[in-house]
C-alpha positions as CSV (number, residue, x, y, z in Angstrom):
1,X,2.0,-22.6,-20.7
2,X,3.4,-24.2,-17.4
3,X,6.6,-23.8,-16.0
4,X,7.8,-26.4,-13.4
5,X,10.6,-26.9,-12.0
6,X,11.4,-30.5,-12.4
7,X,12.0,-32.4,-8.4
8,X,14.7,-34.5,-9.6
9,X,16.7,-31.9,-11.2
10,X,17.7,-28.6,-12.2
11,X,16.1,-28.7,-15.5
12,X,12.5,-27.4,-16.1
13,X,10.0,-28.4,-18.6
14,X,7.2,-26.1,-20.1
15,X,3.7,-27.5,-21.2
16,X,1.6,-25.7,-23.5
17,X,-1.9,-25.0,-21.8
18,X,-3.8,-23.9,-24.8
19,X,-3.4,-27.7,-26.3
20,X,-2.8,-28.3,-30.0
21,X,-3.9,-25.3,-32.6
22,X,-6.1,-26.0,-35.9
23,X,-5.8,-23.4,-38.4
24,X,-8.3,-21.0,-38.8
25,X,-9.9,-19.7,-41.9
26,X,-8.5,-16.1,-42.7
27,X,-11.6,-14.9,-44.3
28,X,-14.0,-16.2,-41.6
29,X,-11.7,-15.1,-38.5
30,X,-13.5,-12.3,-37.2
31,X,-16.9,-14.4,-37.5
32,X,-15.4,-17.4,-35.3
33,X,-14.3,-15.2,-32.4
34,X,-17.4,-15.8,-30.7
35,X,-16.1,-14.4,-27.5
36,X,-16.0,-11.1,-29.0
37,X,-19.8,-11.0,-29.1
38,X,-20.3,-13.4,-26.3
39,X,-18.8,-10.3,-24.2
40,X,-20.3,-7.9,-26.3
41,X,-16.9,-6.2,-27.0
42,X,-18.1,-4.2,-29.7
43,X,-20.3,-1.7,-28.0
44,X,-17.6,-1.9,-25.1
45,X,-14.8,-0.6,-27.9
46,X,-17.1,2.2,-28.4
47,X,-16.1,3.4,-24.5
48,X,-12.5,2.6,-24.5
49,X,-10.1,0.4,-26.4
50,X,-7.2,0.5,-23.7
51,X,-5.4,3.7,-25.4
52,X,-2.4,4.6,-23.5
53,X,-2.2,0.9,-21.1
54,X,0.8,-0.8,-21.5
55,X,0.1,-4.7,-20.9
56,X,3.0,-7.0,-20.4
57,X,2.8,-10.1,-21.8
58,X,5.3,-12.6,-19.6
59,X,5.3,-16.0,-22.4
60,X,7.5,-16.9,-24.8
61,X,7.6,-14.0,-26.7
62,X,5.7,-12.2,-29.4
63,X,5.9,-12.2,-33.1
64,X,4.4,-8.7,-34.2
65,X,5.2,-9.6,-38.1
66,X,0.9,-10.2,-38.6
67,X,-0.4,-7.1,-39.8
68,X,-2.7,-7.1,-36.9
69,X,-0.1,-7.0,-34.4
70,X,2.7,-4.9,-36.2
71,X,1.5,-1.4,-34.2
72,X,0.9,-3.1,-31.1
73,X,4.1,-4.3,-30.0
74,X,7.0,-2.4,-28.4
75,X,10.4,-4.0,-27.6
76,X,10.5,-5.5,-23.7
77,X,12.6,-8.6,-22.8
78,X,14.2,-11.7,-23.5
79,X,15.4,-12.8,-20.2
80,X,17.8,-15.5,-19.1
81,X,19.6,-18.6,-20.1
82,X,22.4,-16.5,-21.3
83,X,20.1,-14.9,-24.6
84,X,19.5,-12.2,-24.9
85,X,16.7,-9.8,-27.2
86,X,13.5,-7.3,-26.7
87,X,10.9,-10.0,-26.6
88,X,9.8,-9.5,-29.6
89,X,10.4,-14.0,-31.0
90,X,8.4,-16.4,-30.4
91,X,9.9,-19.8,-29.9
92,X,6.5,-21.3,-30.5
93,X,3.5,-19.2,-31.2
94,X,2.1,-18.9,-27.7
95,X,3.1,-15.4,-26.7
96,X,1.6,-14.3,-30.0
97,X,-1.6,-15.6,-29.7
98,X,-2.0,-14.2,-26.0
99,X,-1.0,-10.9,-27.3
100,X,-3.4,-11.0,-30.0
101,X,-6.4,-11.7,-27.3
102,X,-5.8,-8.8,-26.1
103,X,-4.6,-6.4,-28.5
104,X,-4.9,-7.3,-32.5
105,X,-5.7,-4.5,-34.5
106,X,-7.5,-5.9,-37.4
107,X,-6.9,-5.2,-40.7
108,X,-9.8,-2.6,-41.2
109,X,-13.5,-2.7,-41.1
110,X,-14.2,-6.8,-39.7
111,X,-11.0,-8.2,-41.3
112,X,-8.7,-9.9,-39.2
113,X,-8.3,-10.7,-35.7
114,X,-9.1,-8.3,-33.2
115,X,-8.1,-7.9,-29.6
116,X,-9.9,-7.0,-26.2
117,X,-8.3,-3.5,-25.7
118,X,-7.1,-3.0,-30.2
119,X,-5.6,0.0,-28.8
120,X,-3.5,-1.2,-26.0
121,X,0.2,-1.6,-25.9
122,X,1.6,-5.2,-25.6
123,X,5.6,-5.2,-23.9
124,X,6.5,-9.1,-24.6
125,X,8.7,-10.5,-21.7
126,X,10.6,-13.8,-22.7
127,X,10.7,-16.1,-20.2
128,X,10.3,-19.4,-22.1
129,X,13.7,-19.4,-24.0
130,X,13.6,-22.6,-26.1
131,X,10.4,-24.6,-27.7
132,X,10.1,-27.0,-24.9
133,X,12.4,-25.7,-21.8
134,X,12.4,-22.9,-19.4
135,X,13.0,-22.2,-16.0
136,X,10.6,-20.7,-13.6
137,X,13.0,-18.0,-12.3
138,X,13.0,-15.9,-15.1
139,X,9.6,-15.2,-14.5
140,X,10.0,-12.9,-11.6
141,X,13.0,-11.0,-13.1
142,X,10.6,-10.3,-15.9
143,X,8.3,-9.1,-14.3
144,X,10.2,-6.4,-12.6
145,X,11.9,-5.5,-15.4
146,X,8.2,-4.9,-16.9
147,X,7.1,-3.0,-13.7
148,X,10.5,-0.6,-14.3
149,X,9.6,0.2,-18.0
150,X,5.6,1.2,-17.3
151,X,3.9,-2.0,-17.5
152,X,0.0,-1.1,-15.7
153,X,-1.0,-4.4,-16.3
154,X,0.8,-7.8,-16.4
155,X,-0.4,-11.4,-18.0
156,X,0.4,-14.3,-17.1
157,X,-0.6,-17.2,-18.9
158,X,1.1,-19.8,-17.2
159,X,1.6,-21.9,-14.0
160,X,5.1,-22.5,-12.7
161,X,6.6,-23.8,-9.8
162,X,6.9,-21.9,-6.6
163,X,9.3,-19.6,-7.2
164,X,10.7,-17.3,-4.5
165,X,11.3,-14.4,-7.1
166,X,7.8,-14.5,-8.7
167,X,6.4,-14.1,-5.7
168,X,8.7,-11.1,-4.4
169,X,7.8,-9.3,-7.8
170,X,4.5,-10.1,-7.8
171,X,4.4,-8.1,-4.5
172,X,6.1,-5.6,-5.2
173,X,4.0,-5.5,-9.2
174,X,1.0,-4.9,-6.6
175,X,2.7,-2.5,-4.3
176,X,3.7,-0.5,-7.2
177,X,-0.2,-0.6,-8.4
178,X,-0.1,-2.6,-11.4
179,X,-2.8,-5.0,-12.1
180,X,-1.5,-8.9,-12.2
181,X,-3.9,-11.3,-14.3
182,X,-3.0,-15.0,-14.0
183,X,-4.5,-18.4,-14.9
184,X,-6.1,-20.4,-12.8
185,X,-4.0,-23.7,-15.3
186,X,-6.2,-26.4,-16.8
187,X,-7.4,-29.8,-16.0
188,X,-4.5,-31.0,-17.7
189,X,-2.0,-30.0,-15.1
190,X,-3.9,-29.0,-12.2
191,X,-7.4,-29.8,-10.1
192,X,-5.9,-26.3,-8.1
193,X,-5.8,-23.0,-8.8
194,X,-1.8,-22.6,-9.5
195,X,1.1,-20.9,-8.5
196,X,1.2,-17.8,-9.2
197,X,-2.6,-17.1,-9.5
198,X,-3.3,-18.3,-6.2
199,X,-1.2,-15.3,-4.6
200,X,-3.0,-12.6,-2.8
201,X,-3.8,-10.0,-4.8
202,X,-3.8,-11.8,-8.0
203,X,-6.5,-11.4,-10.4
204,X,-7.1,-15.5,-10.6
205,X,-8.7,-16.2,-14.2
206,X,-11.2,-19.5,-14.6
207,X,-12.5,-20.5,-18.0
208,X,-16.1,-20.6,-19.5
209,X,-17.3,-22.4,-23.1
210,X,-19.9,-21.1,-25.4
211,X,-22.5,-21.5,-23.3
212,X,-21.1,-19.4,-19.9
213,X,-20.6,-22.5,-18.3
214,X,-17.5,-23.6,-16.3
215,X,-14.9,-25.0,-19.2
216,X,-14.3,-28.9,-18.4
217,X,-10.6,-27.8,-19.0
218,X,-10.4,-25.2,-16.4
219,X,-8.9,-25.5,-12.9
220,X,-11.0,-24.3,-9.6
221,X,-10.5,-23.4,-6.0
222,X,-11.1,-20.3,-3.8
223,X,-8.9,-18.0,-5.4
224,X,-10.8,-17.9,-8.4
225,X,-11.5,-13.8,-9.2
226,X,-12.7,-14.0,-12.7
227,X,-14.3,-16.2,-15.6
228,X,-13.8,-16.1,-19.1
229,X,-14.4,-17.3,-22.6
230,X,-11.4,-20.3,-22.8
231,X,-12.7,-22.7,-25.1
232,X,-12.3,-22.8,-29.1
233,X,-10.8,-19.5,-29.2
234,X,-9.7,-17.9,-32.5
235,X,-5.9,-15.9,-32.2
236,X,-2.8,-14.9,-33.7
237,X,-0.2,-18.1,-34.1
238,X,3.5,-18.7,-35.5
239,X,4.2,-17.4,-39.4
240,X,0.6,-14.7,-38.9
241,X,-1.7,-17.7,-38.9
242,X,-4.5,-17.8,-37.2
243,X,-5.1,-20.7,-34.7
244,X,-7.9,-22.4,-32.6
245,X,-7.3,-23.0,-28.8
246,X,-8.7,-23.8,-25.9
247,X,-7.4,-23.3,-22.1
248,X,-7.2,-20.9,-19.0
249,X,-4.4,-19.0,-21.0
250,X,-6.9,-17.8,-23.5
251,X,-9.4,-16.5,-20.7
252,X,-6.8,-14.7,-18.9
253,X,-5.4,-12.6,-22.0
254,X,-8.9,-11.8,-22.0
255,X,-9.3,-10.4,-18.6
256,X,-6.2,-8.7,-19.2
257,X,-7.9,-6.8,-22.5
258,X,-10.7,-6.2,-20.4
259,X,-8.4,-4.4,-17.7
260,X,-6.6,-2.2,-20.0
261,X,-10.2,-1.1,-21.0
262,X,-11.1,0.2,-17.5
263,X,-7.5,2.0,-16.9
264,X,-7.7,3.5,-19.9
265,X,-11.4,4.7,-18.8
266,X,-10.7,5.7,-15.6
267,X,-7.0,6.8,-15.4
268,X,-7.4,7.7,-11.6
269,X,-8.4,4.1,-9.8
270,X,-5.8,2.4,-8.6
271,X,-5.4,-1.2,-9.4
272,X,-7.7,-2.6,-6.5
273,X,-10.5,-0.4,-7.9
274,X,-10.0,-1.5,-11.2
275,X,-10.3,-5.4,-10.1
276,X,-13.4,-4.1,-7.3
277,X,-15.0,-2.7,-11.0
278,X,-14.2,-6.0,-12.8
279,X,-15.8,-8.0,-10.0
280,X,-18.6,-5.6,-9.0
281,X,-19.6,-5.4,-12.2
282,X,-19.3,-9.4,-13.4
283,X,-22.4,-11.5,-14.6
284,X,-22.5,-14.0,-11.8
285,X,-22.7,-17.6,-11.9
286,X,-22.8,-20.7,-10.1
287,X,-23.8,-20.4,-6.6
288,X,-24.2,-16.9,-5.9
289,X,-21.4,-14.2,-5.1
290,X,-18.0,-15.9,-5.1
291,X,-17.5,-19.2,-5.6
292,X,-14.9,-21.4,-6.4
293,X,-15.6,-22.0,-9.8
294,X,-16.5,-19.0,-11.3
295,X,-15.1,-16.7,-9.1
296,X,-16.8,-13.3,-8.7
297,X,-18.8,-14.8,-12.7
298,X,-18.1,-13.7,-16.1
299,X,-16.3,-10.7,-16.9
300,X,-18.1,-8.1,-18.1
301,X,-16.4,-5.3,-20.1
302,X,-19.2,-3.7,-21.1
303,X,-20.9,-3.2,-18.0
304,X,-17.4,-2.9,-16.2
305,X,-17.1,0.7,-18.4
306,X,-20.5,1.7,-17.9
307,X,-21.9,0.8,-14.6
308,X,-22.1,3.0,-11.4
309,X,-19.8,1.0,-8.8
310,X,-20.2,2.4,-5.1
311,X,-16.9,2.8,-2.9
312,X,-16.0,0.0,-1.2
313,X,-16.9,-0.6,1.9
314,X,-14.4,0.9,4.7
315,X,-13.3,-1.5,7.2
316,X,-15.1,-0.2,10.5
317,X,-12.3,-0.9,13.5
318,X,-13.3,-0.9,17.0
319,X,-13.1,2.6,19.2
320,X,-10.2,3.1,20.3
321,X,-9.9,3.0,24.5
322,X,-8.7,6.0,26.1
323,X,-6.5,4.3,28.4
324,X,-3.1,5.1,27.5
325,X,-1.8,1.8,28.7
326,X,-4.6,-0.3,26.7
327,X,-4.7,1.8,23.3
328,X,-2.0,1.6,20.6
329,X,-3.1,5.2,18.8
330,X,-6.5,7.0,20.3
331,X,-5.0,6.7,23.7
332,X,-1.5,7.7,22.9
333,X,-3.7,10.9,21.4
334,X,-5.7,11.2,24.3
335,X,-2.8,10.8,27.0
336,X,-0.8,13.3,24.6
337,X,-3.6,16.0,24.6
338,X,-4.1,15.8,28.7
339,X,-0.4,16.1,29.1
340,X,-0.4,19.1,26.9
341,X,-3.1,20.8,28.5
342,X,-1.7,20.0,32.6
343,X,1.3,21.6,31.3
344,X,-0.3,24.7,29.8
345,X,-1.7,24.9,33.1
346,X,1.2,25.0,35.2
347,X,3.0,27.1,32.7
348,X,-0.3,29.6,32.9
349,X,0.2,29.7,36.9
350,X,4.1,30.2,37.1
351,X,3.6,33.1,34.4
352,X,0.8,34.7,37.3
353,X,3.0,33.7,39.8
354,X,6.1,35.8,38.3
355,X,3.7,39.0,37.6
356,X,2.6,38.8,41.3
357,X,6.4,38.5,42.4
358,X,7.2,41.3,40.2
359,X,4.6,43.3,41.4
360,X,5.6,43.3,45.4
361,X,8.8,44.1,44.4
362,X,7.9,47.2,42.7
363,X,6.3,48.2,45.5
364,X,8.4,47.4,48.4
């Protein structure tokens, strides 16, 4: 999903990024999400399956009638355009199919779809209010309003004009230590990595295909944190069908999943460390370390629960001079301590210099 903010006018269009659905067979729909084994998601479910995370899904809504979705979702938002609600309608099947990426519960045993993180909580945040129009400005309000009602992580399957707003909660999302995943858009729209993906701090998402290989439909550029399976991927759509789709949305409800695993594993890293795991811990591709395609590589959950990640590396920052005019904070220190001392000197010499007074006086 894009939202743009149209030059010419107030109004705002909305593309769909994840291209036109097929229906899925239901009895085969476990089988034909090959990203769940591509990513090896079953033995990673065996570690964690996001208990407790609360993932806000910022699209255009979710339906939580499938039976796969029904425990999953909790009432969040409808916001703007004068409607209101809890999220919780889809205007046209997109939401749903994000949420169910990264939270279905199946049906038991291999029936039914199944998410990233099955045990995860999805909060839907409306911001796309009519099946083809929405404005780009609801976005940020959403996402604070998601922030204020425990949101830990935040997707965001769209690209949208630059909006003041998104960016102001997006910083404040960060400051507040919540974990924002956003696609890097598709070919379709965008040869870039968009708006708001490209911010700092953003978990940027890039798609993969079957193979591992960069998606033909996914965007690229230097912001690029994460890959993931985007192509011919099996979800949740309008009326509990089950759909087909490919695009940058479908990678980063993925990575998403994949974070609620790690917070629900490790409770006490912040949100950096959670994206330093993520990274540290991805299979890398293209040229190697970070690259503009692939970012940091493949996410891998499995490894991303398992794996022993050292610290990060502490910024080393040059000695600090011990000239009091030159130094900003070690000399301020230094000049405070010799001050300190000279006058415990002199305060050490008057107190002698009173006894000794003292002293004659007695005597004479």
């Amino acid at each position: 999903m894009i939202l743009r903010r149209a030059a010419a006018s107030v109004a705002t269009a909305v593309v769909i990024v994840v291209g036109l659905p097929t229906v899925a067979r239901a009895d085969s729909v476990r089988d034909r999400q090959w990203h769940l084994q591509f990513l090896n998601i079953a033995a990673a479910q065996q570690i964690s399956q996001g208990n407790g995370v609360v993932v806000a899904v910022t699209d255009s809504g979710v339906d939580p009638r499938s039976p796969e979705l029904q425990a999953a979702v909790v009432p969040g938002l409808t916001n703007g355009g004068g409607e209101t609600g809890d999220g919780r309608q889809d205007v046209n099947g997109h939401g749903t199919s994000m949420a169910s990426l990264i939270a279905a519960r199946g049906k038991g045993g291999n029936d039914g779809a199944l998410g990233i993180a099955p045990k995860a909580t999805i909060m839907p945040i409306r911001v796309q209010l009519g099946a083809l129009m929405a404005d780009p400005a609801y976005l940020g309000p959403g996402i604070d309003w998601a922030v204020d009602h425990g949101a830990k992580v935040i997707s965001i399957s769209a690209g949208s004009s630059e909006e003041p707003t998104t960016k102001t909660a997006i910083e404040r999302a960060l400051a507040k230590d919540v974990v924002v995943v956003a696609a890097v858009g598709n070919t379709t729209d965008t040869t870039t990595v968009a708006f708001p993906a490209k911010l700092p701090g953003v978990l940027a998402v890039a798609g993969v295909d079957r193979q591992g290989n960069h998606a033909s439909i996914s965007a690229a550029g230097p912001e690029t944190v994460l890959s993931a399976p985007a192509v011919d991927i099996v979800s949740i759509g309008l009326d509990s069908r089950y759909m087909t789709s490919s695009g940058t949305s479908n990678a980063t409800a993925i990575v998403a999943g994949a974070v609620a695993l790690v917070r629900a594993k490790y409770p006490q890293l912040s949100g950096p460390e959670v994206v330093r795991r993520l990274t540290y811990t991805a299979q890398d591709k293209g040229e190697p370390g970070r690259d503009p395609v692939y970012g940091y590589g493949v996410v891998d959950p499995l490894k991303a629960l398992t794996a022993e990640v050292p610290p990060a590396p502490s910024t080393t920052s040059p000695q600090p001079s011990t000239s009091p005019e030159t130094s900003s904070g070690g000399g301020r220190q230094v000049a405070a301590i010799a001050a300190i001392s000279a006058a415990a000197v002199v305060m050490v010499f008057i107190s002698v210099l009173q006894t000794i007074i003292r002293s004659r006086r007695r005597r004479g």
